[in-house]
C-alpha positions as CSV (number, residue, x, y, z in Angstrom):
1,X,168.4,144.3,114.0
2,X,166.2,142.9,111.3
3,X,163.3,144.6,110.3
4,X,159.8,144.6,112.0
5,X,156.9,144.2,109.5
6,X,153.4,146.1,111.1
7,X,150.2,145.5,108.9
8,X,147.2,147.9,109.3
9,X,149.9,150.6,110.1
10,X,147.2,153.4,109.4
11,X,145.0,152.0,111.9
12,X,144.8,153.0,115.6
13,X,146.7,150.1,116.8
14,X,149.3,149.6,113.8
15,X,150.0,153.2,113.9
16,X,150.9,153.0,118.0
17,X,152.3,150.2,116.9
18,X,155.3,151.6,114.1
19,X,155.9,154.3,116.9
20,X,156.8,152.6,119.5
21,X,158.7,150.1,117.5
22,X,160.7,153.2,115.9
23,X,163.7,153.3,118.6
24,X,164.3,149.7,117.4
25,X,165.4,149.8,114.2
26,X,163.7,149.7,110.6
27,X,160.3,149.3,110.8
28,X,158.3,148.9,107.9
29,X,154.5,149.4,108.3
30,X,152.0,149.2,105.6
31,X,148.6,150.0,105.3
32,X,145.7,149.1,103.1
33,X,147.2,151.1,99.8
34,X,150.4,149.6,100.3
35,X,149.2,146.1,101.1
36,X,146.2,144.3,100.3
37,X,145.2,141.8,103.2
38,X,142.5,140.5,100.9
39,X,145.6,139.3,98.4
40,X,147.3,136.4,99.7
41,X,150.2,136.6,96.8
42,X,150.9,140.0,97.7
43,X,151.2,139.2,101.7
44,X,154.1,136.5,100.2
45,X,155.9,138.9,98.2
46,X,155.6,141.8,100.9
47,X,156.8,139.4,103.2
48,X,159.7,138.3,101.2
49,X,160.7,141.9,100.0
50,X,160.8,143.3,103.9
51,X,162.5,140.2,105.2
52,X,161.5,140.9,108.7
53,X,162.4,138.9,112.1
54,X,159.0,140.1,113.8
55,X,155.6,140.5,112.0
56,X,153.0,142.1,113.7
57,X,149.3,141.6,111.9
58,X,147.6,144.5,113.4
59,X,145.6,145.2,109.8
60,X,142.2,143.3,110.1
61,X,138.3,144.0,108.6
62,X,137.1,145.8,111.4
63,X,133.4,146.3,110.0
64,X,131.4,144.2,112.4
65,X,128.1,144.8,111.0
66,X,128.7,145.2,107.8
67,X,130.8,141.6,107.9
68,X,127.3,139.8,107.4
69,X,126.9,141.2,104.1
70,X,130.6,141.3,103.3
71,X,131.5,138.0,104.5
72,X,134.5,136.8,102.3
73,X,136.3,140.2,102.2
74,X,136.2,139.9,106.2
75,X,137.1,135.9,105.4
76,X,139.9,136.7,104.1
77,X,141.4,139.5,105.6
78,X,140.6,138.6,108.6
79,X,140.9,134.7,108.4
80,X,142.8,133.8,105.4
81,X,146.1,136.5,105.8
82,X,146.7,135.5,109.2
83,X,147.5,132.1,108.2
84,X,149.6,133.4,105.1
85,X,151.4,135.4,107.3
86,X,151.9,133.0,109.9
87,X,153.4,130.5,107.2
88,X,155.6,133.3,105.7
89,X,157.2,133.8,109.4
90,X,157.6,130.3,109.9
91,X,159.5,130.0,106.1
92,X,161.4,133.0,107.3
93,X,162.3,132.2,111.0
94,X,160.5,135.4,111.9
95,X,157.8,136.1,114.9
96,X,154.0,136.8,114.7
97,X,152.2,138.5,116.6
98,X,148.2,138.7,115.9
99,X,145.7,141.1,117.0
100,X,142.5,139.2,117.7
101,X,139.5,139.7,119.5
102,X,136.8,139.6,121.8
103,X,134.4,138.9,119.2
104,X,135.1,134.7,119.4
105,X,133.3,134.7,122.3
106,X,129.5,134.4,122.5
107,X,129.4,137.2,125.2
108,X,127.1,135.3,127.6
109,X,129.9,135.0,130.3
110,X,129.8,136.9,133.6
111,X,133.6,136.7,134.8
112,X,136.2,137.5,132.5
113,X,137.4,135.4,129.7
114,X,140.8,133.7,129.5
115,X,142.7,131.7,126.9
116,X,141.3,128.4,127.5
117,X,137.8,129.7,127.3
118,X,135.3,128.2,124.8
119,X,135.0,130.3,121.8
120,X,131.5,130.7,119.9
121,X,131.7,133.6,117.8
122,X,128.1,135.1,116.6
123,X,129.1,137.0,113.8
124,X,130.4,136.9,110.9
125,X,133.4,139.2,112.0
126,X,134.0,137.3,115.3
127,X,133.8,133.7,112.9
128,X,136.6,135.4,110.4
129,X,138.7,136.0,113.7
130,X,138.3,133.1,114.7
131,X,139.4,131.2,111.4
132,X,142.7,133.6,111.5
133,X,143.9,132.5,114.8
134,X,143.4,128.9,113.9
135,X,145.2,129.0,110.7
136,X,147.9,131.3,112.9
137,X,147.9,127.9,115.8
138,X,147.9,125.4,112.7
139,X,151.2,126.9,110.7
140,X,153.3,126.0,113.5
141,X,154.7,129.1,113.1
142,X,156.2,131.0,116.3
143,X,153.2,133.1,117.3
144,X,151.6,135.4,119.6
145,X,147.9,135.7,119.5
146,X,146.1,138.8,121.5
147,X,142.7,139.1,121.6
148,X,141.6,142.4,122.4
149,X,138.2,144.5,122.8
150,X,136.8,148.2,122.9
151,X,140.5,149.7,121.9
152,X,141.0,152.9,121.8
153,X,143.6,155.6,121.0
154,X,144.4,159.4,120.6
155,X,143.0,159.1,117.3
156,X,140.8,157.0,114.8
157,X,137.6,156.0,115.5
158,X,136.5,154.6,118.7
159,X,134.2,154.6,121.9
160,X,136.3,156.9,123.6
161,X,137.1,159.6,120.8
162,X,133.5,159.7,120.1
163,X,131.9,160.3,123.8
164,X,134.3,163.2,123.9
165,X,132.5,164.6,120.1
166,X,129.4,164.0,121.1
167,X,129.6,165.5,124.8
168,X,130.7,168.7,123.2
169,X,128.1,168.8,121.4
170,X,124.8,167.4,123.3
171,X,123.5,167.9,126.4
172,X,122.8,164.2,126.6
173,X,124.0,161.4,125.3
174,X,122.2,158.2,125.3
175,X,124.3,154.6,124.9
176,X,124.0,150.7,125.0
177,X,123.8,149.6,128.2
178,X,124.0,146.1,128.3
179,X,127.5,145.6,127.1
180,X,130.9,144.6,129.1
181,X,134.5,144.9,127.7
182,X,137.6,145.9,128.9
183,X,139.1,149.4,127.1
184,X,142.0,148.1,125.5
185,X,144.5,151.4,124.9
């Protein structure tokens, strides 16, 4: 089999990711040292050099709030690689599948959102998400897009891992409460 490519292996997801991939075959997952999402040259040539059939995009800008003040790193890690890597697996013949989110949505539904939902991101985050799945849907390239919210893992940082620190060590533990997701794991 030929290679599987996983971006943001480090991360919670990309990590779970080049795991369970591992009884597949060669699986090559990078990180942020190894590949810069920011650096759409070296997304070609890391493409190119790995010659996978699947490409999975699970690297992403993950600062929400600090997006708004960091608004074209999260451009274009977040909007501008997707699209790079969508036309590099189209060139190639290869699949992509992108991690998406929540975060396209303006939030003020009451009943759960599906695909065909209108999007109105709020944020700077949620608008760089949003400009990477387009440019994923506009390569033509074969692609899977999965828009997730509130994942969480065995490790990392997330909701989940931080309830358990802060339960072991507070009595109490005060959090938003006017929130709705679905724990992705």
């Amino acid at each position: 089999m030929a290679a599987i490519l996983v971006t943001g292996a480090a991360g919670q997801l990309g990590h779970e990711l080049v795991r369970a991939f591992a009884p597949l075959g060669e699986v090559v997952g990078v990180d942020r040292s190894q590949l810069d999402l920011a650096d759409a040259s070296a997304i070609v040539a890391t493409v190119r050099r790995v010659k996978p059939a699947l490409i999975v995009n699970a690297g992403a800008y993950t600062a929400v709030d600090l997006a708004e003040q960091e608004t074209a790193l999260a451009d274009a890690v977040n909007g501008v690689a997707p699209g790079v890597l969508a036309d590099e697996a189209k060139r190639a013949g290869a699949v992509l599948v992108h991690y998406s989110t929540d975060y396209v949505f303006d939030g003020s539904a009451n009943v759960p959102y599906d695909e065909d939902a209108p999007v109105r991101p709020l944020s700077s985050y949620g608008r760089s998400k949003l400009a990477g799945e387009r440019a994923v849907a506009a390569s033509g390239a074969h692609a899977l897009v999965f828009r997730t919210s509130w994942v969480y893992g065995r490790r990392g940082r997330n909701f989940l891992l931080t309830m358990q620190r802060l339960a072991a060590a507070r009595p109490e533990i005060r959090v938003v409460d006017d929130q709705t997701g679905t724990p992705n794991w």
